[in-house]
Structures are given as C-alpha cells and as structure tokens.
N, C-alpha and C positions, 0 to 999 in steps of 0.2 A: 515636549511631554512624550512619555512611554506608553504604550500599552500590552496588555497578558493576556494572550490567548492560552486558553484552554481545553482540551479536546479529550471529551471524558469517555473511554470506550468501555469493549465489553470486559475486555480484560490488560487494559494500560492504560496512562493518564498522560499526556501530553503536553507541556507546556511551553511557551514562548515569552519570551519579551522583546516587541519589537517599537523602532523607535517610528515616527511619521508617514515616511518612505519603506516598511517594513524592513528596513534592513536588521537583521538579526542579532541580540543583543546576549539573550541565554535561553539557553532552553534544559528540558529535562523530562525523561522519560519513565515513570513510576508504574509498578504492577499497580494493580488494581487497588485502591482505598477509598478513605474518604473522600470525597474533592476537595474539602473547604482544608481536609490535615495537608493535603495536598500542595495546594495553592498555599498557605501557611510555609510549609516545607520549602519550597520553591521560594521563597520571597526571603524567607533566613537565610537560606544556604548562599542565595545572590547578594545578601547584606540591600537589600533593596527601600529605597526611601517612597514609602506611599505615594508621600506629595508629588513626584514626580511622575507617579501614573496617572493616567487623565481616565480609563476604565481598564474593565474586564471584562474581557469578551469569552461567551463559554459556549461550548458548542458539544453533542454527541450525547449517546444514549444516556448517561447519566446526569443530565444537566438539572434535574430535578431534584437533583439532593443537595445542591449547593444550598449553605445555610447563608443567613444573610448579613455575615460577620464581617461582611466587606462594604456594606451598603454606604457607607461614608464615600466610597470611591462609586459604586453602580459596578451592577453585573448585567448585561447587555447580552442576552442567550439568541443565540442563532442558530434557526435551525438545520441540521446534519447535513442537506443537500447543498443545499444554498452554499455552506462552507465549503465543501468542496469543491463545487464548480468551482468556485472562487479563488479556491488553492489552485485548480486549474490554469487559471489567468496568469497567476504570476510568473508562468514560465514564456511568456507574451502573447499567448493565445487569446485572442479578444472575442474569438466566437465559432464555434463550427469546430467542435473535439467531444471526446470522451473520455471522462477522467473513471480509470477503472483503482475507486479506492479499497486496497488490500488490508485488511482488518484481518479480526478473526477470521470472521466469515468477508466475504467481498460486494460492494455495492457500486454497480454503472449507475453515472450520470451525465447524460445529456446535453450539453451545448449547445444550441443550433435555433439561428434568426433571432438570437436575442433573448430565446427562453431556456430556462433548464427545468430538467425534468428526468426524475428518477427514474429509468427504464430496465428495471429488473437489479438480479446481481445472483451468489450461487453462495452455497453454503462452506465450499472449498475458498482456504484461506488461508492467512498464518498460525489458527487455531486447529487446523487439521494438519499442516507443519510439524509443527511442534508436539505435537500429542503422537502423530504417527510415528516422526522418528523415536522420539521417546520411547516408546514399545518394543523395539531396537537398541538403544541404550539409553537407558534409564538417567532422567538428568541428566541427559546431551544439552549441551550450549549451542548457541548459534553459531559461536567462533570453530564450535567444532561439527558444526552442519555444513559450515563452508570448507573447511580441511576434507570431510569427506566427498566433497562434491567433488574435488581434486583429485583425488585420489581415487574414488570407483569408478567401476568401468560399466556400463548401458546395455552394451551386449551381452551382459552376463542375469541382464534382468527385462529387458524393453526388445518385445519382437519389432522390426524395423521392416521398412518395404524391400531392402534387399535380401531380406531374408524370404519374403514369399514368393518372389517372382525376380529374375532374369531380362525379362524387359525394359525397353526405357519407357517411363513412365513422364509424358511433360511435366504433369503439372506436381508431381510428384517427387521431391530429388530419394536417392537411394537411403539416405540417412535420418529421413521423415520416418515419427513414430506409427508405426499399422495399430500395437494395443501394445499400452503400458503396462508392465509384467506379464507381457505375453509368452516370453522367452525365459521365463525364472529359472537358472539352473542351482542344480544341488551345490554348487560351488562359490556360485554370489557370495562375499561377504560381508561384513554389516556396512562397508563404503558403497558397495554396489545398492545394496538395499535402500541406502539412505540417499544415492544418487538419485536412485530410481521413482523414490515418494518425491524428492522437492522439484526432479522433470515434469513428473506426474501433475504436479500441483501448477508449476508454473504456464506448462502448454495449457491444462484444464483454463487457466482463468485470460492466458494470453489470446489464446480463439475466440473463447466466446468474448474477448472485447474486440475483436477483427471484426468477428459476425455481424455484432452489434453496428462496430462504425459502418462495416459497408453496406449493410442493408442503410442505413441514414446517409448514404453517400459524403460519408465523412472519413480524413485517412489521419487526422492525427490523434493519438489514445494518448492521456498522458497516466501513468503508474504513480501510484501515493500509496504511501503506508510503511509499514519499519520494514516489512520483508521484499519492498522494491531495492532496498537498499541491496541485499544479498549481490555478489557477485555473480552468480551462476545466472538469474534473473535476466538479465542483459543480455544473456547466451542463447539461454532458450527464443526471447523475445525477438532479439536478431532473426532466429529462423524464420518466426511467425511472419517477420514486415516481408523480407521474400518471397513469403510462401501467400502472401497473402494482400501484399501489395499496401501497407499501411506502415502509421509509424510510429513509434512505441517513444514516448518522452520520459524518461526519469528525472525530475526537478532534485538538481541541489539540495538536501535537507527533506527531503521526502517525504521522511515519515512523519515533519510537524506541519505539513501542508494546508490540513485541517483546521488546525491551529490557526494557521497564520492566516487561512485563507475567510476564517470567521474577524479576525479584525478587520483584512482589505475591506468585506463586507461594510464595516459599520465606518472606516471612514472615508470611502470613495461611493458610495449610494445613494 
C-alpha cells in the first residue's frame, strides 16, 4: 500500500506519494489553492487507484482547510515541526541536527537527545526571493534566477573584507561578505542585483542555522524547501560550513521533505 503526503504551505502545495519504505513514487508542486482541489488534482493527473492508498498524511499551515472528501481513506494531519524533523531523518540522521526548513519565510527545528523542538526561524525566505528579485524583473522565473546567479558579478554589489582592509584576517577569508549591498555601484546590472538579493538571502538564513547549531553543539544543518534546491544555495552554504565549521545537508527532493517526512512520522511512531 501507498501513502500522500501532503504539505500545505503559505504559498505552495506539496505533494508525494510514497510507497512503505518511502521511496518516491510522484510528487507535485502547486501554487497555492485549495487542498482538497489539490489532492484531487494530484490523484487524476497520477491516474491513482484509492484503494491502493492506505492514508493521507497532511501536514503545514493549511491543514485546516482540508475538507473531508477523502475520509473513506483517513487524513492523518501532522503537525509542521514534527514533519520536518522527520524530513530530517531521512537523510540518515537519527538525532543531533538542524533541519533549517526554507519556505516563504524560514523555520529551525531542533534535533537533539531524542526531542524536537522548534527554536526560532526568520522572516527571510523564498517569499523574499522571489518578490525581491521581482522588483528587478518583473515575472522573473527561477530558471532565470539561476541564469543570473551565473552571470552577475558580487563585486559590483556586496562590500567584501578585502575591500576594507589589507590585512590577513584568520578567521576571516578575503572573500567573506563585510555588508551585503555595501558596495552597490552605478554599474551593477540587473544579474549583479539579482546575484546580490539570492547571496543576501542565502548567507542571511545559512548563519543564523550555523549559530543556532553551535550554540546546541550540534554540526549537521540539514536545508529543505524548493529554494534549497537552487544551485547557487550549495555555493554560498559551502562558504558558511568553512567559515563556521558545520555542515550543510541538502536531501535529494528537498523540497517535498515535509511532505514525506509527515508520512515517516505516521508509519515508524
């Protein structure tokens, strides 16, 4: 038997269907709607046999709107943290991490001696992404969030430690950001700009999960969410485990981690 996870956010709907052993069967990514058209959507479009699912597992801020058009199978709602941890685990982590999940906005969760336990998280996300570069080009894609990361250049926008000082710095390498748009020149282009918001974005949430794990003397963070996917992500994040002595996991399918990690819940508990 199967099961569907589902992972209702603030602004995207996540779906899974994974079989016993969670291995991944289909999934699907939807802007914001209903759940239940949702789940509907997802179950036509896969040609999907009910009987073959044993539930439905629903997890994230909109779990309350699901209607009860499924109740023949059970919807089994789990709550936000707990999913996540749990997405956590799947990458073999059995205890002692920080799963920093990147949503709109982003939310740490906690790991450690067996408990979890939501310990903050920041307003910077994929929702300040996406909306900033936007303001930059209008209806910009992701595909071409990533093209520009390629393409701009940092020093036309990110004051840098070689830029204020001469000295060697230990703990410091020369290529460490001093202040994001510190350096903005009349010249930047819209690649530089846009480089400059998703560095911004990624060091902002890759620190404060370094902070977070070492104050807990914890060194592995694992990243979830669609914009861990990003290539650029992995670049910045690299700097951080250096700079900071921790280590940054990006799981496979990332961004239905939630998802998947609200069924592990319901059937290894």
């Amino acid at each position: 038997m199967n099961y569907i996870g589902i992972d209702i956010g603030t602004t995207n709907i996540k779906i899974v269907e994974v079989d016993e052993k969670l291995n991944l069967k289909n999934k699907i990514i939807l802007e914001k709607m209903n759940p239940t058209n949702a789940l509907q959507r997802f179950i036509n479009e896969n040609n999907l046999n009910l009987k073959n699912v044993e539930k439905i597992v629903a997890t994230g801020v909109g779990t309350s709107d699901i209607e009860e058009k499924f109740s023949e199978i059970g919807i089994i709602k789990v709550p936000e943290f707990i999913a996540i941890a749990n997405g956590g685990k799947i990458v073999g982590l059995n205890d002692n991490y920080i799963v920093a999940s990147i949503g709109t906005g982003t939310a740490f969760v906690k790991c450690q001696n067996k408990e979890i336990e939501h310990i903050g998280g920041t307003g910077v996300g994929g929702g300040t992404l996406i909306n900033l570069c936007r303001k930059i080009v209008p209806n910009i894609k992701f595909d071409e969030i990533n093209k520009a990361t390629k393409e701009g250049n940092l020093e036309n926008v990110d004051l840098m430690i070689k830029d204020i000082t001469k000295e060697e710095i230990k703990t410091l390498p020369k290529d460490i950001t001093a202040a994001n748009f510190g350096k903005l020149s009349n010249q930047a282009t819209k690649e530089d700009i846009i480089k400059g918001i998703v560095n911004m974005i990624f060091e902002s949430i890759g620190v404060m999960a370094a902070f977070a794990a070492k104050g807990a003397n914890i060194k592995n963070i694992v990243a979830i969410g669609q914009i861990s996917k990003m290539p650029y992500a992995r670049q910045v994040l690299d700097k951080i485990e250096k700079l900071h002595n921790v280590k940054f996991i990006i799981p496979e399918n990332s961004e239905y981690m939630t998802a998947i990690g609200a069924v592990k819940y319901c059937l290894f508990t």
